[in-house]
DSSP file (Angstrom, degrees, kcal/mol; ACC not computed):
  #  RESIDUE AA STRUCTURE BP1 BP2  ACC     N-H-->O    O-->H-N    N-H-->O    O-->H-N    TCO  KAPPA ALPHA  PHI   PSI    X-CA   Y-CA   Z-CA
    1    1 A X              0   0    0      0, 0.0     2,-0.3     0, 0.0     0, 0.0   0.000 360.0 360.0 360.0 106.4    0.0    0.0    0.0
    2    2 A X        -     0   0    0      1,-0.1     0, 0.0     2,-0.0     0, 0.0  -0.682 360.0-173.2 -85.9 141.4    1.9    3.6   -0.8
    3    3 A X        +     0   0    0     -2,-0.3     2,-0.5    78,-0.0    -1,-0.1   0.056  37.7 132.3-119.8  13.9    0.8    6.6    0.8
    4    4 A X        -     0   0    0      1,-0.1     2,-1.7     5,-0.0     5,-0.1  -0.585  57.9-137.5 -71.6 131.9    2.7    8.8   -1.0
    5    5 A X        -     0   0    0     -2,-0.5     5,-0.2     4,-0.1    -1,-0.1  -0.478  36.8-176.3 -91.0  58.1    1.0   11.8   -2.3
    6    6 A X     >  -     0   0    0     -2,-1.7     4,-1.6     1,-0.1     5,-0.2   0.383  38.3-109.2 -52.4 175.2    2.7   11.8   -6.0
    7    7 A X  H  > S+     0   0    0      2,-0.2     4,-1.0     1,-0.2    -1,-0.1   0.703 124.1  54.1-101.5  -7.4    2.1   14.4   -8.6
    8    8 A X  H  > S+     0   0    0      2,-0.1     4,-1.7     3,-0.1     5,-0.2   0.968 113.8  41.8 -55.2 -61.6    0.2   12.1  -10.7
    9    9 A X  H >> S+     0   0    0      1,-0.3     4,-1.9     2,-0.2     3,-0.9   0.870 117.1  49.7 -82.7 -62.0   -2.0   11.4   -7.4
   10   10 A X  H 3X S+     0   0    0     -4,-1.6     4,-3.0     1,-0.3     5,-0.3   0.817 111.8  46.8 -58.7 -63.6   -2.0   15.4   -6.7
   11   11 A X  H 3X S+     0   0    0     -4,-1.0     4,-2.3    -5,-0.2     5,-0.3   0.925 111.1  54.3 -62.1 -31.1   -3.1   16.4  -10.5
   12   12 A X  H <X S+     0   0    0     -4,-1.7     4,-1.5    -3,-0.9    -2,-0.3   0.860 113.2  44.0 -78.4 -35.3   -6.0   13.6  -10.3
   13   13 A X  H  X S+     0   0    0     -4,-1.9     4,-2.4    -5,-0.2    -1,-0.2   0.982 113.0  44.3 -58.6 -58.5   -7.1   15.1   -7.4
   14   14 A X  H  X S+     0   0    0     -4,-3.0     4,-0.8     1,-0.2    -2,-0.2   0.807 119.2  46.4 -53.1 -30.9   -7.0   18.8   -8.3
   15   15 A X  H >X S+     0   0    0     -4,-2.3     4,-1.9    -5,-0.3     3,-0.5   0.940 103.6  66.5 -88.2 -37.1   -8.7   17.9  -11.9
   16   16 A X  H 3X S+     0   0    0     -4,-1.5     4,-0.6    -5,-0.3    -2,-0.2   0.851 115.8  23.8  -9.6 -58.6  -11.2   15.7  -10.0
   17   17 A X  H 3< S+     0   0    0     -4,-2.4    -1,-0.2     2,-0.1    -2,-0.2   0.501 119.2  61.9-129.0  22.3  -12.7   18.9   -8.3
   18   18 A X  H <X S+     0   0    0     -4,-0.8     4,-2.3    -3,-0.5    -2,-0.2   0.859  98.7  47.8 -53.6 -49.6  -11.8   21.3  -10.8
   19   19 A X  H  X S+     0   0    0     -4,-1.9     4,-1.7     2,-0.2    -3,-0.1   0.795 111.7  52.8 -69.3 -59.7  -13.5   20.2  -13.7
   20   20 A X  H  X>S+     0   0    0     -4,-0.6     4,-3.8    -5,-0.4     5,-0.5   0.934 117.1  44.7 -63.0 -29.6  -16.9   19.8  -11.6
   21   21 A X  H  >5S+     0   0    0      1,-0.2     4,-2.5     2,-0.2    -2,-0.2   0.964 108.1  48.3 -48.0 -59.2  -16.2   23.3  -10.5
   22   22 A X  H  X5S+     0   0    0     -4,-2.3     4,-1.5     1,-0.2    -1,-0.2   0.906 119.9  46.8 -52.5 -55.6  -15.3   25.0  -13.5
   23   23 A X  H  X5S+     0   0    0     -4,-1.7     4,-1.9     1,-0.2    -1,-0.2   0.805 113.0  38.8 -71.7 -37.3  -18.3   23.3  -14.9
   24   24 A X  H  <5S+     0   0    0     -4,-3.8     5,-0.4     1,-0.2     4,-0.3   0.691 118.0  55.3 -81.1  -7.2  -21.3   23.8  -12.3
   25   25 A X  H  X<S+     0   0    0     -4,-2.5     4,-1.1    -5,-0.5    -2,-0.2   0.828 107.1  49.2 -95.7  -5.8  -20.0   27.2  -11.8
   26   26 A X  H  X S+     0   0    0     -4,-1.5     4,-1.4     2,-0.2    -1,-0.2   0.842 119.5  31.5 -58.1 -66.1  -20.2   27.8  -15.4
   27   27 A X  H >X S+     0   0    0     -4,-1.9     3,-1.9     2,-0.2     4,-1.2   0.930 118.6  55.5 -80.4 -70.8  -23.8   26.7  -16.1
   28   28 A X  H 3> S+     0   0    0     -4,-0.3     4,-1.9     1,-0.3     3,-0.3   0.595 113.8  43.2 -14.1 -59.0  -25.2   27.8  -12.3
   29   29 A X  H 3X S+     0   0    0     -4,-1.1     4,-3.6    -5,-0.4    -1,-0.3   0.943 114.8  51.6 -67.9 -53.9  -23.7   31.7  -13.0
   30   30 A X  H <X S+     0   0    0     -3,-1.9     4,-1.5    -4,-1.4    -1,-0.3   0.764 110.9  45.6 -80.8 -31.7  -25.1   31.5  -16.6
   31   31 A X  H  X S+     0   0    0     -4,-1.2     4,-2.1    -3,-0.3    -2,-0.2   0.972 115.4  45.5 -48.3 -75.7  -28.7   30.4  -15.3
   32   32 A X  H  X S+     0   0    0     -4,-1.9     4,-1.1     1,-0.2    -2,-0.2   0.621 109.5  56.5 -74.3 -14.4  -28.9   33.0  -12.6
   33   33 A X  H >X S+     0   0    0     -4,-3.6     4,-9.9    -5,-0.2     3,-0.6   0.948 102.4  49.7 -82.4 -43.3  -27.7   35.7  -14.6
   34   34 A X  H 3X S+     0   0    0     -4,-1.5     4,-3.0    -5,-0.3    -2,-0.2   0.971 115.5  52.6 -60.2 -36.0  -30.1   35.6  -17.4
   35   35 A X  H 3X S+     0   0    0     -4,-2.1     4,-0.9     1,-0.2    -1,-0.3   0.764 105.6  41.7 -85.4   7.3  -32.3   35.6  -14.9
   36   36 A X  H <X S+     0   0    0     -4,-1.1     4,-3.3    -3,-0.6     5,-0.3   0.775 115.2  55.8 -79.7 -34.4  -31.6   38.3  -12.8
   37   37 A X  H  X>S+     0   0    0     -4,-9.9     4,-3.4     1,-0.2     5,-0.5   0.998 107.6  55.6 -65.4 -33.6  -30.9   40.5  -16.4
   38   38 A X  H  X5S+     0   0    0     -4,-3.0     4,-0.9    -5,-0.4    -1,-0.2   0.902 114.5  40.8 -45.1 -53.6  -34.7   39.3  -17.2
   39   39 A X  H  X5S+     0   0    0     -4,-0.9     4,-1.2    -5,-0.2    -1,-0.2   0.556 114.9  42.6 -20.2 -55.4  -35.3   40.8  -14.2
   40   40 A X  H  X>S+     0   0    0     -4,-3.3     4,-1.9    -3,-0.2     5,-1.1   0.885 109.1  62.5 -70.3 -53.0  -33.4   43.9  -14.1
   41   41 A X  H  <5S+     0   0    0     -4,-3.4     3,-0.2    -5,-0.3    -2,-0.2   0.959 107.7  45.1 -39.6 -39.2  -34.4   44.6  -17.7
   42   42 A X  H  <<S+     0   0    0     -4,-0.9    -1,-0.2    -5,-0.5    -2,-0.2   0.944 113.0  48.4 -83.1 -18.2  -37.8   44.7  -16.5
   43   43 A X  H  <5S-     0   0    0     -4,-1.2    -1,-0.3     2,-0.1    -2,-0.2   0.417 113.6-120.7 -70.5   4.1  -37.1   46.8  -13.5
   44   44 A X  T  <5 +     0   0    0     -4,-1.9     2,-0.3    -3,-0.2    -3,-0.2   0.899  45.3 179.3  61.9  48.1  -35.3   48.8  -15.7
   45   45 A X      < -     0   0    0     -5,-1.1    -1,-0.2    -8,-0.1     5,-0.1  -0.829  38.6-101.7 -95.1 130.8  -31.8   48.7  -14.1
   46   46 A X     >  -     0   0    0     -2,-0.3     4,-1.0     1,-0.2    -1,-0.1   0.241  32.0-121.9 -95.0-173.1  -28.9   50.5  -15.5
   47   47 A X  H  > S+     0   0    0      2,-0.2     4,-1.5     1,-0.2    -1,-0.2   0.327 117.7  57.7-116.4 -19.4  -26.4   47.7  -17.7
   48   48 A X  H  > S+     0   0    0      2,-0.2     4,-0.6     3,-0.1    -1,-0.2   0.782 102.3  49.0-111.1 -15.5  -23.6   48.7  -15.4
   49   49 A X  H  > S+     0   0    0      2,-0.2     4,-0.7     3,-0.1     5,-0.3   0.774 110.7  58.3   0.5 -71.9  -25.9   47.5  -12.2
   50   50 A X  H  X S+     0   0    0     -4,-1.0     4,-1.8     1,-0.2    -2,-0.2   0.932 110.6  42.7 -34.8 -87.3  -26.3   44.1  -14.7
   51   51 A X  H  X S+     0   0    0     -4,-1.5     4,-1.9     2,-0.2    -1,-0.2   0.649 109.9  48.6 -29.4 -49.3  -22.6   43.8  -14.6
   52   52 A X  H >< S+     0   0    0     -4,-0.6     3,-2.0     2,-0.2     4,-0.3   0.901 118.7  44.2 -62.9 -96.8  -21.5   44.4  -10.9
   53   53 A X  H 3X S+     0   0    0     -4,-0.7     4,-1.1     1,-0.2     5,-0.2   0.586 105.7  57.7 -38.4 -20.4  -24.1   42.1   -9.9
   54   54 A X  H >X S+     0   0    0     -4,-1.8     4,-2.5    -5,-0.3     3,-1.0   0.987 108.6  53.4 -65.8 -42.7  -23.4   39.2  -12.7
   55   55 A X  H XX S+     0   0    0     -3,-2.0     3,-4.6    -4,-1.9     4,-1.0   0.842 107.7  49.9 -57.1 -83.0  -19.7   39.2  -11.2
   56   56 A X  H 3> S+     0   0    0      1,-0.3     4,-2.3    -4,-0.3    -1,-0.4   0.641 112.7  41.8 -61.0 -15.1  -21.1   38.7   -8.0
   57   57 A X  H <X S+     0   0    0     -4,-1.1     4,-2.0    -3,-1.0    -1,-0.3   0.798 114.4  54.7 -92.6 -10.5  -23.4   35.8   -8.7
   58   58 A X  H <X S+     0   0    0     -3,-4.6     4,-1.8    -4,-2.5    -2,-0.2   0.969 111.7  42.3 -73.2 -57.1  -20.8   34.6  -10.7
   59   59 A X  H >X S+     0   0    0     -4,-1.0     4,-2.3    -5,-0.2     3,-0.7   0.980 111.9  55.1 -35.8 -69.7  -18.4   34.8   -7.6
   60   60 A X  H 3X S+     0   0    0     -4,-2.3     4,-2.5     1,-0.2    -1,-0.2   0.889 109.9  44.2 -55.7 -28.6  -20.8   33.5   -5.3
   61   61 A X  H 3< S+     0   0    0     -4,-2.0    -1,-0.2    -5,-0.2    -2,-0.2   0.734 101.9  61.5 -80.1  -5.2  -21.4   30.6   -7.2
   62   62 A X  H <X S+     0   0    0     -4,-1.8     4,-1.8    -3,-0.7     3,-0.5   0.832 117.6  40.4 -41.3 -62.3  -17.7   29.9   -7.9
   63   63 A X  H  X S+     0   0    0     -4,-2.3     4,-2.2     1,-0.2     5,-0.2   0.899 113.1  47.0 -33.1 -78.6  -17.7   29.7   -3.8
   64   64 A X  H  < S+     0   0    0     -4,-2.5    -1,-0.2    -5,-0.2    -2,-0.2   0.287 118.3  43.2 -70.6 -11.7  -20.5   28.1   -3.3
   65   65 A X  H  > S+     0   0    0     -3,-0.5     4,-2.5     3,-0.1    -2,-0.2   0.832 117.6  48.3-113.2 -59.2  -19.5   25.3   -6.3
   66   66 A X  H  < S+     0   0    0     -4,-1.8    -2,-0.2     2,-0.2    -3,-0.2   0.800 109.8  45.3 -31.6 -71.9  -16.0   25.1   -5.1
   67   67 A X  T >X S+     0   0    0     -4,-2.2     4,-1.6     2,-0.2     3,-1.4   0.927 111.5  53.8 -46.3 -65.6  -16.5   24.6   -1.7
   68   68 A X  H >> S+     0   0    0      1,-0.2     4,-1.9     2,-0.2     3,-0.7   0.953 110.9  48.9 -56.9 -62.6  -19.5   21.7   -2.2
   69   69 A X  H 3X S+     0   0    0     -4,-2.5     4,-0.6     1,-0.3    -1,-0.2   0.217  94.7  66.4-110.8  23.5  -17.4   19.7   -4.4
   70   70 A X  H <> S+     0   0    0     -3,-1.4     4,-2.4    -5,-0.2     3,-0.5   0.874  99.4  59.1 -80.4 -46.1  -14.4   19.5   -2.4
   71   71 A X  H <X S+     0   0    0     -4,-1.6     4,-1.4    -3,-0.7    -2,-0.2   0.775 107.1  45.2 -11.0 -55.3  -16.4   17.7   -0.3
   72   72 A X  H  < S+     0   0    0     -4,-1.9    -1,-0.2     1,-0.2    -3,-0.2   0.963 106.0  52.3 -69.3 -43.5  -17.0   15.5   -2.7
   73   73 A X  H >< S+     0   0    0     -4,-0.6     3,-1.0    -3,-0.5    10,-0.2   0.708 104.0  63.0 -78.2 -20.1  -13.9   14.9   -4.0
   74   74 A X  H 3< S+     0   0    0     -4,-2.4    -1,-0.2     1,-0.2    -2,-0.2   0.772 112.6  35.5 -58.7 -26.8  -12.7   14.3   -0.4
   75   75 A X  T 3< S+     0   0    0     -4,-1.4     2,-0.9    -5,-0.2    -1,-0.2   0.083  95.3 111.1-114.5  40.9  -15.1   11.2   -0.2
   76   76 A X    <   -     0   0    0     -3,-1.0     2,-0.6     7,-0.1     7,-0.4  -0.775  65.9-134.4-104.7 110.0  -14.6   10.2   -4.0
   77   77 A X        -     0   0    0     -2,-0.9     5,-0.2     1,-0.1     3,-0.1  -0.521   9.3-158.4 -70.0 135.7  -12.6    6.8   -4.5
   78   78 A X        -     0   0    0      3,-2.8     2,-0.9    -2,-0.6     4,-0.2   0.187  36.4-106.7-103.9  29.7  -10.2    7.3   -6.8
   79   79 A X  S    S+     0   0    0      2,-0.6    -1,-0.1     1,-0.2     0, 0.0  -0.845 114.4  33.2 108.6-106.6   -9.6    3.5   -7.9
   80   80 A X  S    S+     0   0    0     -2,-0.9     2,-0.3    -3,-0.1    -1,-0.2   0.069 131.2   2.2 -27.6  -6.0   -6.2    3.2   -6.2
   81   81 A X        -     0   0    0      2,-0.0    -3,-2.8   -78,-0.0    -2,-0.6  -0.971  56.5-152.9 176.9-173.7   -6.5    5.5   -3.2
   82   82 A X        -     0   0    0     -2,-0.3     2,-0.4    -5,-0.2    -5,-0.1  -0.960  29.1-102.9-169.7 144.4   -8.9    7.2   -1.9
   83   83 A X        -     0   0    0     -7,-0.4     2,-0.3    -2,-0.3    -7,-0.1  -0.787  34.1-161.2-102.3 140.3   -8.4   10.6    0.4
   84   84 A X        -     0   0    0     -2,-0.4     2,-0.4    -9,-0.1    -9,-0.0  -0.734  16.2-160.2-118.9 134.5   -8.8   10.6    4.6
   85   85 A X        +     0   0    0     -2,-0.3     2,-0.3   -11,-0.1    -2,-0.0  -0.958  27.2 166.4-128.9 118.9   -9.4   13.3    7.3
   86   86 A X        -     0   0    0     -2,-0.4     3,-0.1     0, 0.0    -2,-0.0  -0.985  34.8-117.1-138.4 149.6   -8.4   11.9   10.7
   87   87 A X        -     0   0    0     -2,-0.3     3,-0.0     1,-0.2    -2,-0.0  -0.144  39.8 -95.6 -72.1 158.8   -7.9   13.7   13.8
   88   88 A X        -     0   0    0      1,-0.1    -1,-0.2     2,-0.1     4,-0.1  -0.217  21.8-142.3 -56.9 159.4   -4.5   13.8   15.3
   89   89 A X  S  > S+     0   0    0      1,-0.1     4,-0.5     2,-0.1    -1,-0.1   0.862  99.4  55.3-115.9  -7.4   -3.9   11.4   17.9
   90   90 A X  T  4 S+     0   0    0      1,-0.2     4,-0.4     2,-0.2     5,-0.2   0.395 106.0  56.3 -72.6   2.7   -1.8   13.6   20.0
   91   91 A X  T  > S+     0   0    0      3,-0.2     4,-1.3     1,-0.1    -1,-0.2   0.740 106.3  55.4 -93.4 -13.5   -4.7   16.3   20.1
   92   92 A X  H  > S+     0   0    0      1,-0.2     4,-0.7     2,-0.2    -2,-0.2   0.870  96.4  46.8 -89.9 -29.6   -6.6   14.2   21.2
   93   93 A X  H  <>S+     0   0    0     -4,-0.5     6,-3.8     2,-0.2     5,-1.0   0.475 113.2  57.8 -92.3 -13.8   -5.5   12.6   24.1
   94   94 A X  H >45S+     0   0    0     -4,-0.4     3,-3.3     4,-0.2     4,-0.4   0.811 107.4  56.5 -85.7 -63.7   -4.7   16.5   25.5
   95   95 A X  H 3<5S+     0   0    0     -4,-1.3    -2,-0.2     1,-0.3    -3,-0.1   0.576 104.4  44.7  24.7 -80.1   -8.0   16.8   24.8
   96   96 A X  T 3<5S-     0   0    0     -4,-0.7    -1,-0.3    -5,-0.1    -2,-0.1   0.530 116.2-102.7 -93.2 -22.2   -9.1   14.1   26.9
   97   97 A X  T < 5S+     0   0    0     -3,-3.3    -3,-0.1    -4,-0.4    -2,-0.1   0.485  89.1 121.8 105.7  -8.9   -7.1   14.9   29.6
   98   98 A X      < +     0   0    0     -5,-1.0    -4,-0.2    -4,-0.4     2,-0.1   0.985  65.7  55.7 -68.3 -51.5   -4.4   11.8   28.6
   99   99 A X              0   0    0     -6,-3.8    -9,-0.0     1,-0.1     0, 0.0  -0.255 360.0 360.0 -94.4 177.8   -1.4   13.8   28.3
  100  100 A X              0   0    0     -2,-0.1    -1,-0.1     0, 0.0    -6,-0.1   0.239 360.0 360.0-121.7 360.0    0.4   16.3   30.7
């Protein structure tokens, strides 16, 4: 079993939750802008108003895309490994009261 974090193993990760990123954050931004400019158009909001706010829904969903499917890719087997979050085991036993 290797536990070595290689740069093969490193790129497969990174394209893993890139690639959904890049991609939900893509269509998600492009959905919620036309409809907020449908919106704005009909409130009659100036084009430079439009703008500011597409960045930001584009930003938040960047975030929001980003964020969710690191998650994911943290519990994704990847054939040949698979990625772990385990606590320390010296915090834990100061923690507890174990160590001095």
């Amino acid at each position: 079993m290797d536990n070595q974090l290689t740069t093969k193993r490193l790129i497969r990760i990174w394209w893993a939750w890139q690639w959904r990123t890049i991609v939900a954050t893509f269509v998600g931004s492009f959905v919620l802008i036309v409809l907020f400019a449908l919106v704005a158009g009909f409130l009659g909001m100036s084009a430079e108003v439009v703008a500011v706010m597409s960045n930001l829904i584009s930003l938040g969903v960047g975030i929001f895309a980003s964020i969710y499917f690191l998650g994911f890719v943290l519990k994704k087997d990847f054939g040949d490994f698979s990625l772990s979050v385990q606590e320390k085991l010296t915090e834990s036993l100061h923690e507890d009261g174990l160590e001095s």
